[in-house]
N, CA, C and O atoms as a MOPAC input file, in Angstrom:
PM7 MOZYME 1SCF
protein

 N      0.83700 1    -1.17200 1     0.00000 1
 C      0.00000 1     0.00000 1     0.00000 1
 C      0.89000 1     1.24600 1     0.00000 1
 O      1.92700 1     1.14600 1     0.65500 1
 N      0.65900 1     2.37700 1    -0.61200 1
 C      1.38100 1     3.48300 1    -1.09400 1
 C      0.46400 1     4.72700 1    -0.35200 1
 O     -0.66900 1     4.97200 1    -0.76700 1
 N      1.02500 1     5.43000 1     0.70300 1
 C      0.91900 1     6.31800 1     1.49000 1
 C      0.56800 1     7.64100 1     0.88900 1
 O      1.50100 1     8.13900 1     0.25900 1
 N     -0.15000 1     8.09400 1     0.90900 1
 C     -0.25400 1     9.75600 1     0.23400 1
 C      0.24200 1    10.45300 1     1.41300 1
 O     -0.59900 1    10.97200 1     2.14700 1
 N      1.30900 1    10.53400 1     1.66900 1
 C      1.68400 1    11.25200 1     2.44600 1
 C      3.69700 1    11.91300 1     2.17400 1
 O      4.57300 1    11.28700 1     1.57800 1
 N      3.83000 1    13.23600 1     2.82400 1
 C      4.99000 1    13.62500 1     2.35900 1
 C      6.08500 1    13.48200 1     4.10900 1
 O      5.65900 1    14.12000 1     5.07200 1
 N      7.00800 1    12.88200 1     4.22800 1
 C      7.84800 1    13.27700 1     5.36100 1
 C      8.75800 1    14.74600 1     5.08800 1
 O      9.39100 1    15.17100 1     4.12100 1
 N      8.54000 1    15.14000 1     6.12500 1
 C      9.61200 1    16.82800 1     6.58400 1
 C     10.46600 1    16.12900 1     7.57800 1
 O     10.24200 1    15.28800 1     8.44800 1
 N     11.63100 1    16.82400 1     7.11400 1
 C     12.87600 1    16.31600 1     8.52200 1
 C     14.13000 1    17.06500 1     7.76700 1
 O     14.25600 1    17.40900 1     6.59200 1
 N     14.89300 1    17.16800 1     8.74900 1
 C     16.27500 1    17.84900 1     8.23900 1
 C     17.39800 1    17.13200 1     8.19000 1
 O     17.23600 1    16.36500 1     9.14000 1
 N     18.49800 1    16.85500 1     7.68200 1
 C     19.41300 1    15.67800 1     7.64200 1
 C     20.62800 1    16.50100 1     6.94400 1
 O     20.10600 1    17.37400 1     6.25000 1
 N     22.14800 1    16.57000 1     6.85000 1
 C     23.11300 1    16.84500 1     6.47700 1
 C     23.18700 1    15.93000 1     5.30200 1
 O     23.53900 1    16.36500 1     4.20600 1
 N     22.87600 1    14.71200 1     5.48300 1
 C     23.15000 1    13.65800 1     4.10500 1
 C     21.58300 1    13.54500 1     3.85900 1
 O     20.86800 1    13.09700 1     4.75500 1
 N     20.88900 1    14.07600 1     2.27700 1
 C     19.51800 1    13.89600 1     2.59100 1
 C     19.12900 1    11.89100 1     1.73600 1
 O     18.09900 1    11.21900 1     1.77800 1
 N     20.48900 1    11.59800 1     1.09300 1
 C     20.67500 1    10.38400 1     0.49300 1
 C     20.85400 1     9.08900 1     1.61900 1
 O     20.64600 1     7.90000 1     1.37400 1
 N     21.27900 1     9.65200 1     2.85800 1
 C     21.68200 1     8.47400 1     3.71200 1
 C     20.14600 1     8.70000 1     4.15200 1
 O     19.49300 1     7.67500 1     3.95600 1
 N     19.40100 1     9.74600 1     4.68700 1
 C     18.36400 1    10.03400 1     4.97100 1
 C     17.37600 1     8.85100 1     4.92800 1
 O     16.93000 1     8.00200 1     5.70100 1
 N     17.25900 1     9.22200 1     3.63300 1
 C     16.11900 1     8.09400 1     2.66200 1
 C     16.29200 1     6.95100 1     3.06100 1
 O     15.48600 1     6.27800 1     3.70400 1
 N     17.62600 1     6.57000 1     2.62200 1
 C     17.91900 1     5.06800 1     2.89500 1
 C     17.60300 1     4.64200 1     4.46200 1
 O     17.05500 1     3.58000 1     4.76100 1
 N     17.94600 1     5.43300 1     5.21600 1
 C     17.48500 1     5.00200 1     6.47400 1
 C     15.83400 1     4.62600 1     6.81100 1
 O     15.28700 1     3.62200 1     7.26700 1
 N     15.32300 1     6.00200 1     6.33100 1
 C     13.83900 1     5.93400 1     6.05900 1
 C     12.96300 1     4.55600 1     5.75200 1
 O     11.83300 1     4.24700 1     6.13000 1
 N     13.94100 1     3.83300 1     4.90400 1
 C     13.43700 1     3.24000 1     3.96900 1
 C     13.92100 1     1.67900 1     4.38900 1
 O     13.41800 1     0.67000 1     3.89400 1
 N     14.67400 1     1.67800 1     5.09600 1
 C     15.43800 1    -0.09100 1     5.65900 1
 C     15.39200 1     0.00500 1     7.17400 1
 O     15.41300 1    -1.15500 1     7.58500 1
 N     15.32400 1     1.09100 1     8.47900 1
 C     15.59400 1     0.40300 1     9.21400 1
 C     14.84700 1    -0.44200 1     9.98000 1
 O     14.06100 1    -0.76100 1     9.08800 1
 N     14.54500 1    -0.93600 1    10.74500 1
 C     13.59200 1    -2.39300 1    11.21500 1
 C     12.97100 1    -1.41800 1    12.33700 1
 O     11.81500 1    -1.80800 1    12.50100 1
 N     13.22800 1    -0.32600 1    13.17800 1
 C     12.23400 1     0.35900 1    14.05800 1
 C     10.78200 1     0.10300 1    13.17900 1
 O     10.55000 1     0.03500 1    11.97200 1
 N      9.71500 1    -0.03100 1    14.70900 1
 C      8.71700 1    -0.13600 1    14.27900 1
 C      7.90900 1     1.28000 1    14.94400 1
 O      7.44500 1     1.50400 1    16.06200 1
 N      8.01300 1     2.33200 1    13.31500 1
 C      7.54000 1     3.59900 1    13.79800 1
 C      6.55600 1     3.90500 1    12.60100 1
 O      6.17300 1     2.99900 1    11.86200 1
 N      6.15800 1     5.22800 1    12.43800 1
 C      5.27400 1     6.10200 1    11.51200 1
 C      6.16100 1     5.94900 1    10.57900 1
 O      5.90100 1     5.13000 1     9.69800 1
 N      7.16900 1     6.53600 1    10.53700 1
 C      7.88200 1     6.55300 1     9.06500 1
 C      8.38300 1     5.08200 1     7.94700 1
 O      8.68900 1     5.00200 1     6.75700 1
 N      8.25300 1     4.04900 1     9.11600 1
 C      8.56700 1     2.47000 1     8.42500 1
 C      7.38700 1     1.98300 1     8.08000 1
 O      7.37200 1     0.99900 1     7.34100 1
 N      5.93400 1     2.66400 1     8.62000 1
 C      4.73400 1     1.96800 1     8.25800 1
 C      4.16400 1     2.78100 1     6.82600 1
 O      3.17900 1     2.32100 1     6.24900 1
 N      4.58600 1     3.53500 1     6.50800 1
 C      4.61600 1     4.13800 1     5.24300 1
 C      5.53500 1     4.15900 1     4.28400 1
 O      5.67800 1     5.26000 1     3.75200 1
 N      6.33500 1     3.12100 1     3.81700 1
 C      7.18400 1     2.96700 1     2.84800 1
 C      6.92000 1     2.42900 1     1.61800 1
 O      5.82600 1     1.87200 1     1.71300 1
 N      7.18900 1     2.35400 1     0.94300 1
 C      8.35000 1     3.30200 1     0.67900 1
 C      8.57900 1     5.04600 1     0.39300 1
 O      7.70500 1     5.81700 1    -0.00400 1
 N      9.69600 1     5.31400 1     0.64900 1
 C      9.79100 1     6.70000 1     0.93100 1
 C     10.65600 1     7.18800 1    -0.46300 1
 O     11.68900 1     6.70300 1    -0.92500 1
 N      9.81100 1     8.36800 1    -0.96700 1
 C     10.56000 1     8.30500 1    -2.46700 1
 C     11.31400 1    10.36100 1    -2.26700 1
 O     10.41700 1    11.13000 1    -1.92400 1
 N     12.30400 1    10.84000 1    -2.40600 1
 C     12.90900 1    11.80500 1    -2.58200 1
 C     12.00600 1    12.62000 1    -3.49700 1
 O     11.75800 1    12.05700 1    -4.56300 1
 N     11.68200 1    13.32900 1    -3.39200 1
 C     10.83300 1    14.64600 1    -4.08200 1
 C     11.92600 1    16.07200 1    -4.34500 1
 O     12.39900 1    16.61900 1    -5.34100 1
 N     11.98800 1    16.24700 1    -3.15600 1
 C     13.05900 1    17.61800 1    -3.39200 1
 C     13.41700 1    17.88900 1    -1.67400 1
 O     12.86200 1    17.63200 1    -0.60600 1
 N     14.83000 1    18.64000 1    -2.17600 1
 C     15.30600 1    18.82300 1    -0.73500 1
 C     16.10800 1    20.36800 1    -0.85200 1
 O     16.99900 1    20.30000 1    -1.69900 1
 N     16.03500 1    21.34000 1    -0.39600 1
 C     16.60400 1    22.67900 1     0.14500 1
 C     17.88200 1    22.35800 1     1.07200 1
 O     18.15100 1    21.46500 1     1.87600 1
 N     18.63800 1    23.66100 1     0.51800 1
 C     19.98700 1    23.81000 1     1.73100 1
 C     19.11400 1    25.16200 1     2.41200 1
 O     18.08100 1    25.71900 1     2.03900 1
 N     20.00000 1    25.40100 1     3.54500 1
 C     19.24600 1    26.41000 1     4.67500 1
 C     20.71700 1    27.32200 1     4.99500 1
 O     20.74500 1    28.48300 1     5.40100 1
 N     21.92100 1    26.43400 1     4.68700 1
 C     22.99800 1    27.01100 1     5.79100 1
 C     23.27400 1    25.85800 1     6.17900 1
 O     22.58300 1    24.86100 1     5.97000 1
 N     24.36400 1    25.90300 1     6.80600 1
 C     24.93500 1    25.15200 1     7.83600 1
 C     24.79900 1    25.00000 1     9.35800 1
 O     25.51200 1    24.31700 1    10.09300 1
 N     23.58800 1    25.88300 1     9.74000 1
 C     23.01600 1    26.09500 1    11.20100 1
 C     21.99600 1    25.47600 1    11.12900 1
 O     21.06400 1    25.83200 1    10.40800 1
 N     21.97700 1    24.26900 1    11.98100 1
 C     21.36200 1    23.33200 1    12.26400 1
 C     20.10800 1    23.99700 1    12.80600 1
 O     19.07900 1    23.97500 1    12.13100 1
 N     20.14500 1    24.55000 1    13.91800 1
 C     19.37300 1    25.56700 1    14.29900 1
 C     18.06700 1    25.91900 1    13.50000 1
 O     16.87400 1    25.63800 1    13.61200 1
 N     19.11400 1    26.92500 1    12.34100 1
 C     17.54300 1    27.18800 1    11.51200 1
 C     16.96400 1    26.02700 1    10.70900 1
 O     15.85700 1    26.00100 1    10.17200 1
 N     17.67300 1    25.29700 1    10.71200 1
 C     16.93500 1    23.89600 1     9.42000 1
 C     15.86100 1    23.30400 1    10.86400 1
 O     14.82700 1    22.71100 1    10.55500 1
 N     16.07400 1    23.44000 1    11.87700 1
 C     15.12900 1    22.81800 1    13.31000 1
 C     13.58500 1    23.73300 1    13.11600 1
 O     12.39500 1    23.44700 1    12.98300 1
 N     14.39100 1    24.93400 1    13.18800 1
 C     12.94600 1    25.69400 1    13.27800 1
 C     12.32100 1    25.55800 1    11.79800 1
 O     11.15900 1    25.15100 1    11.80100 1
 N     12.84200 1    25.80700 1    10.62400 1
 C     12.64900 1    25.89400 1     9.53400 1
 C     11.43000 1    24.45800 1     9.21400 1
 O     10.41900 1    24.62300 1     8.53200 1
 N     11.80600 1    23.11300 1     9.85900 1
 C     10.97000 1    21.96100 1     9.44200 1
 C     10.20600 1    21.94700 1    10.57000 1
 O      9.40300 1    21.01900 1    10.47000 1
 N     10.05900 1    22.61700 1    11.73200 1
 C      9.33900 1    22.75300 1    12.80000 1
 C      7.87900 1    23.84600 1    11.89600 1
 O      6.70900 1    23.48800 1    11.76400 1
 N      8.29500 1    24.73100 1    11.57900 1
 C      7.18000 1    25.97700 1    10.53900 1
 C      6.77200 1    25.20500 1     9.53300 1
 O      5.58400 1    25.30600 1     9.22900 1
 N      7.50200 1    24.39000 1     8.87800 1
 C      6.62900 1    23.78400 1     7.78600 1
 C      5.35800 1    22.32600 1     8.26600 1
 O      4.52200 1    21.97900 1     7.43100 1
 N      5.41500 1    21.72900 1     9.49200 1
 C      5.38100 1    20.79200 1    10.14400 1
 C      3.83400 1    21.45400 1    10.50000 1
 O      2.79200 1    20.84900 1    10.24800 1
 N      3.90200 1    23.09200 1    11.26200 1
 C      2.82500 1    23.40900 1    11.82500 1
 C      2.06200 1    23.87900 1    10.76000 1
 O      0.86700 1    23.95800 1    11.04700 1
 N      2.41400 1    24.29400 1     9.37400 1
 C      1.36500 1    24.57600 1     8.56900 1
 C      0.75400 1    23.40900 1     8.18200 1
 O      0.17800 1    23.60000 1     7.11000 1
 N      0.61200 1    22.18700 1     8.61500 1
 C     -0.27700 1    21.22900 1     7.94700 1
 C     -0.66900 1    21.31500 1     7.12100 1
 O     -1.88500 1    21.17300 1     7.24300 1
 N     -0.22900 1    21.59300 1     5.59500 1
 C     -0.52300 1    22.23600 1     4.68600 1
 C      0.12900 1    21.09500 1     3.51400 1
 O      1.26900 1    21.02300 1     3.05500 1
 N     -1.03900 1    20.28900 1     3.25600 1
 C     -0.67400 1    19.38500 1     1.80200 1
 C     -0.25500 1    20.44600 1     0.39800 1
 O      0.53000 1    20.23200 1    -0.52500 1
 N     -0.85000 1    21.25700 1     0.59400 1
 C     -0.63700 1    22.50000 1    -0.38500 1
 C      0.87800 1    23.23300 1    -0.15200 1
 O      1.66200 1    23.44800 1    -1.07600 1
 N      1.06500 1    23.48700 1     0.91400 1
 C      2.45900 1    24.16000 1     1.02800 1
 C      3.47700 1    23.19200 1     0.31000 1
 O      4.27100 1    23.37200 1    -0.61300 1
 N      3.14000 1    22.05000 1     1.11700 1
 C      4.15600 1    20.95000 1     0.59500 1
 C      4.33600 1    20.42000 1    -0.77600 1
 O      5.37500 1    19.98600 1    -1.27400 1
 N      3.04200 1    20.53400 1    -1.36000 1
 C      3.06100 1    20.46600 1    -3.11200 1
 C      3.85500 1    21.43300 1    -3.58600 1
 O      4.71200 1    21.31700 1    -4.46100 1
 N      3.53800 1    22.42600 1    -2.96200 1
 C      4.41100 1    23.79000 1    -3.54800 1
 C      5.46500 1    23.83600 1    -3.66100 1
 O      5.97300 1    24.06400 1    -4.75800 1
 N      6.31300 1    23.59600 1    -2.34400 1
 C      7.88100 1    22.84500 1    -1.94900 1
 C      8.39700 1    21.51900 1    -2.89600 1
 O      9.49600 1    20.96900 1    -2.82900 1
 N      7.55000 1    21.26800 1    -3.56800 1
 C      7.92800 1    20.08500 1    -4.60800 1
 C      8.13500 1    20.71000 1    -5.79900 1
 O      9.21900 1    20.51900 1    -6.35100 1
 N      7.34300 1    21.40500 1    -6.30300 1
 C      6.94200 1    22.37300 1    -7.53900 1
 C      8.52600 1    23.26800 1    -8.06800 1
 O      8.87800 1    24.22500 1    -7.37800 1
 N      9.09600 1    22.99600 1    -8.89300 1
 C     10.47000 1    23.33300 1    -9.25200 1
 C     10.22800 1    24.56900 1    -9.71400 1
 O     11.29100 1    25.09900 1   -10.03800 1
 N      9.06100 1    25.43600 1    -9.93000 1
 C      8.82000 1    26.85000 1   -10.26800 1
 C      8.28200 1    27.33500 1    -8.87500 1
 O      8.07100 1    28.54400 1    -8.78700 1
 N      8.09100 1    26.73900 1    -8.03600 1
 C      7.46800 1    27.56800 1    -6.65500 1
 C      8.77500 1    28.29400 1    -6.14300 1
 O      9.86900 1    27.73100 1    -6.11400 1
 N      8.59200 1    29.39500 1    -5.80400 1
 C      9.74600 1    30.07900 1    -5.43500 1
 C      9.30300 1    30.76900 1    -3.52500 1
 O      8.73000 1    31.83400 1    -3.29600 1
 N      9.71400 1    29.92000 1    -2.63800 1
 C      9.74000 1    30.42200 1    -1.27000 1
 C     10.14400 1    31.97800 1    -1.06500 1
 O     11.03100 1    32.72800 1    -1.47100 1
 N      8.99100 1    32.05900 1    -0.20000 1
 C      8.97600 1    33.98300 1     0.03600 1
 C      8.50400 1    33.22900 1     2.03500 1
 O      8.18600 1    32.16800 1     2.57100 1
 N      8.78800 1    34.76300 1     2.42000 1
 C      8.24700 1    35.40600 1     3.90300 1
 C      9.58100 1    33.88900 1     4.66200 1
 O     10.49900 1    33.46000 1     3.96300 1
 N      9.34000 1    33.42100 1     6.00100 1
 C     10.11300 1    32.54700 1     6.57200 1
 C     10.48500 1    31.51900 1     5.52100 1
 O     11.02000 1    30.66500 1     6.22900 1
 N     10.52100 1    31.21200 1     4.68600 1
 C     11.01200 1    30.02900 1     3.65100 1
 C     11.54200 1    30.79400 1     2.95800 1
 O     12.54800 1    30.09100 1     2.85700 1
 N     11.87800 1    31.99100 1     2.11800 1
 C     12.60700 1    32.35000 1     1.78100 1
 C     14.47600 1    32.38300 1     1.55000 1
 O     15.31400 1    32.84100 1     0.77400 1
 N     14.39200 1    31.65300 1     2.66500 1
 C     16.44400 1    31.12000 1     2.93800 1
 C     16.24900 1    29.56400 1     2.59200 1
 O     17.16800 1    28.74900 1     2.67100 1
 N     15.28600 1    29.33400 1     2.30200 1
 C     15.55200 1    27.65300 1     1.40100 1
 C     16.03200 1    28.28700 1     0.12400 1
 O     15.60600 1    29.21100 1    -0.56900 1
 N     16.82500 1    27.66400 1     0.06800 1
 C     17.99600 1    27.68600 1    -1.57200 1
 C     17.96100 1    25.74000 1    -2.28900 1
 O     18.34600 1    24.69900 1    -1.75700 1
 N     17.43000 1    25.95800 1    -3.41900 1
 C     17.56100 1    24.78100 1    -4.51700 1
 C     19.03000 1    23.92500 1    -4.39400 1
 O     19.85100 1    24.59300 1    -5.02200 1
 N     19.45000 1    23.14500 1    -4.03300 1
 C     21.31000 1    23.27200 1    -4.44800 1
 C     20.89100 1    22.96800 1    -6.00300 1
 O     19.88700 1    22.43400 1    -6.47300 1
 N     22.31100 1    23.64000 1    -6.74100 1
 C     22.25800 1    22.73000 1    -7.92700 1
 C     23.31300 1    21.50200 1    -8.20100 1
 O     23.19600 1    20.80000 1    -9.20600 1

């Protein structure tokens, strides 16, 4: 069964990320919805800090719409999302 659902989280490696997401044997929310497929991922900086608060604000907008948007390779982040940067 295939989850309509998107995970938010912050990670330095967003490739080891996944893979973790996606194999480890904990029995949690994120293993009962797999598989977990990469959509898109933002740099913030190197301050852990703001990438905390940054997926903490996107977390409280419960917003399937925000998050489509954040997928959307022409959506361009304004107001607090604005310091998400594309890498290329």
């Amino acid at each position: 069964m295939i989850s309509d659902l998107y995970y938010v989280g912050y990670t330095n490696n967003p490739k080891r990320r996944l893979e973790e997401n996606n194999t480890y044997s904990y029995n949690t929310f994120t293993s009962k919805h797999r598989p977990w497929k990469l959509k898109t991922f933002f740099e913030c900086g190197s301050n852990e800090r703001d990438a905390i608060r940054i997926e903490r604000f996107i977390k409280k907008q419960k917003s399937k719409k925000l998050l489509e948007q954040l997928c959307d390779f022409d959506f361009i982040p304004s107001g607090f999302l604005a310091q998400l940067v594309i890498p290329h």
